[in-house]
N, C-alpha and C positions, 0 to 999 in steps of 0.2 A: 794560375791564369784566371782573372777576372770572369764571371759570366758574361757577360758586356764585351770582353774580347775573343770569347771563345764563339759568343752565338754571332760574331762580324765575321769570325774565320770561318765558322761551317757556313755562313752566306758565301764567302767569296770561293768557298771549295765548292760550293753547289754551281756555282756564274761560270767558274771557271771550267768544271767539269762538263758542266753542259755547251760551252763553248768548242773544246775539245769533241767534244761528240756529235755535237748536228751542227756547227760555226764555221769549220774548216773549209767542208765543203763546198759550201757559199761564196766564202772570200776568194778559193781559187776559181772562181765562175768570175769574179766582179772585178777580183785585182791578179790576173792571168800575168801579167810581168811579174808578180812578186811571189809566183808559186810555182812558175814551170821554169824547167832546166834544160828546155831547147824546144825546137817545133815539133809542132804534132803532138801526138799522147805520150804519156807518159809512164811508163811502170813504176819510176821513183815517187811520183804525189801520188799514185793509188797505195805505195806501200807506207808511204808517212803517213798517209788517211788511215790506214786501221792501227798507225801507232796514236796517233794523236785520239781516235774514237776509242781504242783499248786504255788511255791515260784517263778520257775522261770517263768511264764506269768508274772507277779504279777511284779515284778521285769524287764521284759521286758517293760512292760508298765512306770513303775515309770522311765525308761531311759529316755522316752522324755520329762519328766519336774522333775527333780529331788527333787528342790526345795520344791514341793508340795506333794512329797511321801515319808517326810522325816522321818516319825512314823515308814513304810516301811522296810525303807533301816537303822534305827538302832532297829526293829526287827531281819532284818537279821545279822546287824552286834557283836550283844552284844554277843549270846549265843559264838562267835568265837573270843574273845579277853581272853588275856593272865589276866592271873589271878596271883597272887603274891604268 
């Protein structure tokens, strides 16, 4: 792998991790239809929140050697590809 694609992957492991970890929270405040699963609170977005904040450490880490956390980062990436 190129230097050139390797220092765009560990940016977007970083964007992405930190999305994951302080992002989620936010957008269920902003876009409250597209993260709750009926009225009132919820136990299921409190327990997706510390999956998606436990993804993005996880993922902040695998930034600085990418190569080596590559089980990791196609974890993350499979559930999120286009399916036919």
């Amino acid at each position: 792998m190129s230097d050139q694609r390797l220092s765009v992957l560990r940016t977007v492991l970083l964007v992405v991790g930190l999305i994951c970890l302080v992002g989620i929270y936010p957008l269920s405040r902003l876009w409250p239809s597209g993260w709750s699963w009926g009225p009132g609170p919820s136990h299921y977005l409190m327990m997706i929140l510390g999956i998606y904040a436990t993804l993005g450490v996880f993922l902040i880490i695998a930034s600085r050697n990418p190569l080596a956390h590559r089980s990791l980062i196609w974890f993350t990436v499979w559930p999120s590809r286009s399916r036919p």
